[in-house]
C-alpha positions, 0 to 999 in steps of 0.5 A: 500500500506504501507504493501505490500511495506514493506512485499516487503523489507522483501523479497528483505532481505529474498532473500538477505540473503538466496543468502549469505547463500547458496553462503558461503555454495557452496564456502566451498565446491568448491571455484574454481567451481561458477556455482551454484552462476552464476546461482544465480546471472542470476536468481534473478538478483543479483550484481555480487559483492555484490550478491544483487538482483537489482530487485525493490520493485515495483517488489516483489509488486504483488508477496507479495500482492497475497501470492504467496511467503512469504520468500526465505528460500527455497534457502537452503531447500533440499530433500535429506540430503546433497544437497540444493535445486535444481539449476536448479529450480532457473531460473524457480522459476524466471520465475514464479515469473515475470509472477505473477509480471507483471500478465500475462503468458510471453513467454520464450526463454527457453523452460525449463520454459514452463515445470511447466505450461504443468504440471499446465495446465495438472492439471487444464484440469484434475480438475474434474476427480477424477481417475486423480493423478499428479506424476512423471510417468505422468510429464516424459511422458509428457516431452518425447516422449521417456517415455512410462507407462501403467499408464500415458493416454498420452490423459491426458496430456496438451501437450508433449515435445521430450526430452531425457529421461535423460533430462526429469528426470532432468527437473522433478525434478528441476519443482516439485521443483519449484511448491513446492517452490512456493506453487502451488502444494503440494507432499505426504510426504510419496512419495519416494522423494515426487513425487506424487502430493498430493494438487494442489493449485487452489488459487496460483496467478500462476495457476490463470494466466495460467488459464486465459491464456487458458481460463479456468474457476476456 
């Protein structure tokens, strides 16, 4: 119990310090323009002030003690050369993280955080067949009825959401983020932007939990 409390600090410091980094980086851009703090700050809980998470470590426990995150350095990760990680996929990060803390698939007001799960889901009714590939094409078709591609069977999709489409190519991207940051799924490298699943990470605390959730075995 030492260890997991003290690899708990670690990532309160680690959260900590990365929120600092990526606030003095949005500041120099546009002091008058604080969404991307606000957003920070309801996602991870964080004083106001003093832009420190309030969380406990008592909450970070189970996160640490199942490897589900080792550091928040992806705060300041990007894809692309000038822009940081996606700011949407904060509050979606926070929600997965409290799932794992409290060991159990939490219902959510917002229906944003109900994207990464159809995509795990999807992924783990379509464990076994071997034609089957994660990608881009097949999270847009599952996020909107509007998105159509020869390629994608909408029999292989868990379940499918009736955003716009432009909505729908956001919430891709802020989702694919979410699972790369948490290390549920894994990208080709070689994917324009890394859109094409390449690993899904059946020993993540998370799938684990929506696996359980839908009774599906591992």
């Amino acid at each position: 119990m030492t260890n997991t409390i003290t690899t708990a600090k670690k990532l309160i410091n680690s959260l900590n310090k990365n929120v600092a980094i990526r606030a003095e980086y949005e500041n120099a851009k546009n002091k008058s323009v604080n969404n991307v703090i606000r957003d920070m700050i309801n996602a991870f809980n964080l004083d106001h002030k003093t832009l420190q998470t309030k969380f406990t470590e008592a909450y970070f426990e189970r996160i640490v003690a199942t490897n589900s995150l080792a550091s928040f350095d992806f705060i300041n990760n990007s894809v692309k050369s000038d822009s940081c990680f996606n700011t949407k996929a904060f509050a979606k990060v926070a929600s997965k993280l409290e799932c794992i803390s409290k060991n159990k698939l939490l219902k959510t007001d917002k229906i944003a955080n109900s994207y990464c799960t159809a995509a795990v889901l999807t992924c783990l009714q379509k464990r076994d067949v071997e034609s089957f590939f994660f990608t881009r094409d097949t999270a847009l078709a599952m996020l909107s009825k509007a998105m159509r591609f020869e390629h994608v069977a909408l029999s292989d999709l868990a379940t499918q959401f009736n955003v716009s489409a432009n909505t729908a190519s956001t919430q891709v991207s802020s989702s694919f983020r979410t699972l790369e940051a948490l290390n549920i799924l894994e990208f080709d490298k070689q994917s324009r932007e890394r859109n094409v699943v390449s690993n899904v990470n059946y020993d993540s605390e998370f799938v684990k939990i929506v696996a359980t959730h839908y009774k599906i075995a591992l």
